[in-house]
C-alpha positions in Angstrom: -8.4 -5.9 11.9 -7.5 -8.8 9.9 -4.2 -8.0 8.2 -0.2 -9.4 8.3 2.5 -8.2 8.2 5.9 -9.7 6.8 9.4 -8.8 6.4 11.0 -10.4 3.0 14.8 -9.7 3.9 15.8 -11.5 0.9 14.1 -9.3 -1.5 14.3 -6.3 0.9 10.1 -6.0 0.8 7.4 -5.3 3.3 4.5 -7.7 2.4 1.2 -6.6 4.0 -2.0 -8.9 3.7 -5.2 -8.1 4.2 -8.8 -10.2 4.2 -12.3 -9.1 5.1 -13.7 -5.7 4.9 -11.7 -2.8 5.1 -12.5 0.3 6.9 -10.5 3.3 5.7 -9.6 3.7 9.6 -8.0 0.4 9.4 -5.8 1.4 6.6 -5.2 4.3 9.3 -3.5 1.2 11.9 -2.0 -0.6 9.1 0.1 2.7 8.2 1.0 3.6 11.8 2.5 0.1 12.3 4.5 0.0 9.1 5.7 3.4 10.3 7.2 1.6 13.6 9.2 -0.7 11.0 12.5 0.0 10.2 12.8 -1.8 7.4 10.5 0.5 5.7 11.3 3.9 6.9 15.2 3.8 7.3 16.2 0.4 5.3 14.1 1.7 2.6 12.2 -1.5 1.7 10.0 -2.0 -0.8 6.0 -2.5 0.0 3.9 -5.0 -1.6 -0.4 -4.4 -0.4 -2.2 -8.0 -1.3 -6.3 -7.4 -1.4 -7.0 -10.0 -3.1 -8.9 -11.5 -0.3 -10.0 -7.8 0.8 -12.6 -5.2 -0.3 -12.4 -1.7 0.6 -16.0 -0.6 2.6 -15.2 3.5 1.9 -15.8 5.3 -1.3 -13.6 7.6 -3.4 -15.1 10.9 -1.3 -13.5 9.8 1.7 -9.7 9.3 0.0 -8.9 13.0 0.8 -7.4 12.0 4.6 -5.4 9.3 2.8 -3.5 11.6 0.5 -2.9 14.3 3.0 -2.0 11.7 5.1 0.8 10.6 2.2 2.0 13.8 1.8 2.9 13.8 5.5 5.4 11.1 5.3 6.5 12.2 2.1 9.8 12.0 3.8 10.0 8.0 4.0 8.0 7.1 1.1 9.7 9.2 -1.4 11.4 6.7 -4.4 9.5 4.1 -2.6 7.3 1.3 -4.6 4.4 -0.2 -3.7 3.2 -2.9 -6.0 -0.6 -3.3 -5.2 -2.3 -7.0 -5.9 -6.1 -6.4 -6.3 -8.9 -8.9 -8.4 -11.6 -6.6 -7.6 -12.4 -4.0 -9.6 -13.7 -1.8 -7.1 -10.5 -2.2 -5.2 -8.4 -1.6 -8.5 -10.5 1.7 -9.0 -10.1 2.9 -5.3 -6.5 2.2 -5.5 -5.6 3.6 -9.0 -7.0 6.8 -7.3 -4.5 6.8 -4.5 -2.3 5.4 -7.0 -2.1 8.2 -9.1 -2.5 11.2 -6.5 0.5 9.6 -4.6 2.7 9.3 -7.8 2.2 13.3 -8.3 2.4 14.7 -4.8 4.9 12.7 -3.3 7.1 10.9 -5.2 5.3 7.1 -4.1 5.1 4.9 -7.1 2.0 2.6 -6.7 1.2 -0.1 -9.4 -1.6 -2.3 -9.8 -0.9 -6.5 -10.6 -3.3 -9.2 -10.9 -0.7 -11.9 -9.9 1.7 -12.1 -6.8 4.6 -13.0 -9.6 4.1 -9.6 -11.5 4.2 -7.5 -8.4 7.2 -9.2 -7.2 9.3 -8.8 -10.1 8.1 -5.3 -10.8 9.8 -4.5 -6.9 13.1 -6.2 -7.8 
Protein backbone atom coordinates (compact mmCIF):
# COMPACT_ATOMS: atom_id res chain seq x y z
CA UNK A 1 0.00 0.00 0.00
CA UNK A 2 1.61 3.31 -0.60
CA UNK A 3 -0.99 5.91 0.18
CA UNK A 4 -1.59 9.00 3.06
CA UNK A 5 -3.83 10.12 4.57
CA UNK A 6 -4.40 13.83 5.90
CA UNK A 7 -6.85 15.80 7.82
CA UNK A 8 -7.07 19.66 6.47
CA UNK A 9 -9.13 21.05 9.49
CA UNK A 10 -8.80 24.46 8.14
CA UNK A 11 -10.53 23.75 4.96
CA UNK A 12 -12.54 20.88 6.56
CA UNK A 13 -11.00 18.20 3.71
CA UNK A 14 -9.82 14.71 3.76
CA UNK A 15 -6.65 14.67 1.51
CA UNK A 16 -5.74 11.13 0.38
CA UNK A 17 -2.36 10.51 -1.60
CA UNK A 18 -1.47 7.80 -3.41
CA UNK A 19 1.91 6.67 -5.58
CA UNK A 20 2.80 3.37 -7.28
CA UNK A 21 0.34 0.97 -8.74
CA UNK A 22 -2.89 0.62 -7.58
CA UNK A 23 -4.73 -2.56 -7.11
CA UNK A 24 -8.53 -2.11 -7.03
CA UNK A 25 -8.23 -4.10 -3.60
CA UNK A 26 -6.25 -1.35 -2.39
CA UNK A 27 -8.79 1.21 -3.16
CA UNK A 28 -10.86 -1.49 -1.04
CA UNK A 29 -8.24 -0.54 2.39
CA UNK A 30 -8.12 2.99 1.48
CA UNK A 31 -12.13 3.25 1.75
CA UNK A 32 -12.37 1.17 4.95
CA UNK A 33 -9.88 3.47 6.69
CA UNK A 34 -11.52 6.73 5.65
CA UNK A 35 -14.72 5.05 6.91
CA UNK A 36 -12.95 4.84 10.61
CA UNK A 37 -12.49 8.75 10.19
CA UNK A 38 -14.79 11.00 11.70
CA UNK A 39 -14.11 13.80 9.97
CA UNK A 40 -15.47 12.27 6.93
CA UNK A 41 -18.49 10.25 8.00
CA UNK A 42 -19.97 12.48 10.80
CA UNK A 43 -18.09 16.03 10.32
CA UNK A 44 -18.92 15.70 6.77
CA UNK A 45 -15.59 16.72 5.29
CA UNK A 46 -14.82 17.11 1.95
CA UNK A 47 -12.32 14.40 0.07
CA UNK A 48 -9.73 15.33 -2.27
CA UNK A 49 -8.04 11.75 -4.19
CA UNK A 50 -4.30 12.96 -5.68
CA UNK A 51 -3.07 10.22 -8.47
CA UNK A 52 -0.91 12.09 -9.86
CA UNK A 53 1.94 9.96 -8.82
CA UNK A 54 -0.48 6.81 -9.16
CA UNK A 55 -1.84 4.57 -12.02
CA UNK A 56 -4.66 2.37 -11.57
CA UNK A 57 -3.57 -1.64 -12.59
CA UNK A 58 -7.55 -2.74 -13.04
CA UNK A 59 -9.71 -2.09 -15.94
CA UNK A 60 -13.19 -0.58 -16.41
CA UNK A 61 -14.81 -4.41 -16.17
CA UNK A 62 -13.82 -4.73 -12.77
CA UNK A 63 -15.56 -1.13 -11.53
CA UNK A 64 -18.84 -3.00 -10.77
CA UNK A 65 -17.72 -3.85 -6.85
CA UNK A 66 -16.73 -0.21 -6.67
CA UNK A 67 -20.11 1.28 -7.33
CA UNK A 68 -22.06 -1.34 -5.36
CA UNK A 69 -19.70 -0.67 -2.90
CA UNK A 70 -20.75 3.31 -3.16
CA UNK A 71 -24.08 2.67 -3.04
CA UNK A 72 -23.58 0.97 0.29
CA UNK A 73 -22.44 3.97 2.07
CA UNK A 74 -24.72 6.10 0.27
CA UNK A 75 -25.61 7.20 3.74
CA UNK A 76 -22.13 9.20 4.43
CA UNK A 77 -21.27 10.18 1.13
CA UNK A 78 -24.45 11.69 0.07
CA UNK A 79 -23.79 15.78 -0.79
CA UNK A 80 -20.30 14.84 -0.32
CA UNK A 81 -17.41 16.16 -2.95
CA UNK A 82 -14.58 14.57 -3.98
CA UNK A 83 -12.33 16.57 -6.20
CA UNK A 84 -10.10 13.93 -8.08
CA UNK A 85 -6.34 15.16 -9.30
CA UNK A 86 -5.29 12.81 -12.15
CA UNK A 87 -2.41 13.66 -15.22
CA UNK A 88 -3.02 10.31 -16.65
CA UNK A 89 -5.41 9.71 -19.03
CA UNK A 90 -5.98 6.29 -18.15
CA UNK A 91 -6.62 7.32 -14.62
CA UNK A 92 -8.92 10.36 -15.80
CA UNK A 93 -10.99 7.67 -17.94
CA UNK A 94 -11.17 5.05 -15.00
CA UNK A 95 -12.29 7.71 -12.76
CA UNK A 96 -14.75 9.74 -14.98
CA UNK A 97 -16.44 6.30 -14.94
CA UNK A 98 -16.79 6.04 -11.21
CA UNK A 99 -17.20 9.61 -11.47
CA UNK A 100 -20.29 9.63 -13.32
CA UNK A 101 -22.03 6.29 -11.89
CA UNK A 102 -21.47 7.80 -8.40
CA UNK A 103 -23.06 11.24 -9.34
CA UNK A 104 -26.38 9.27 -10.44
CA UNK A 105 -26.73 6.53 -7.90
CA UNK A 106 -25.78 8.18 -4.87
CA UNK A 107 -25.73 11.55 -4.61
CA UNK A 108 -21.39 11.66 -4.56
CA UNK A 109 -20.17 14.51 -6.69
CA UNK A 110 -16.69 13.49 -8.11
CA UNK A 111 -14.71 15.96 -10.39
CA UNK A 112 -11.70 15.62 -12.25
CA UNK A 113 -8.65 18.66 -11.98
CA UNK A 114 -5.26 18.69 -13.44
CA UNK A 115 -3.87 21.07 -10.64
CA UNK A 116 -4.00 20.76 -6.78
CA UNK A 117 -5.22 24.71 -6.87
CA UNK A 118 -8.37 23.85 -9.02
CA UNK A 119 -9.41 20.94 -6.87
CA UNK A 120 -9.07 22.91 -3.78
CA UNK A 121 -11.02 25.74 -4.67
CA UNK A 122 -13.73 23.67 -6.39
CA UNK A 123 -14.16 21.96 -2.49
CA UNK A 124 -14.38 25.40 -0.75
Amino acid sequence: MSYSIEIDHVRKIVIHRHKGNIQRSELGDFWRELLAIKEFTERKYNLLTDYRKAKFSFSDEELEPVDTFLKSIKHIIDGKRNAVIVNDPDNYALTLLVGKESAKQVNFHVNLFSTEKAAFDYLM
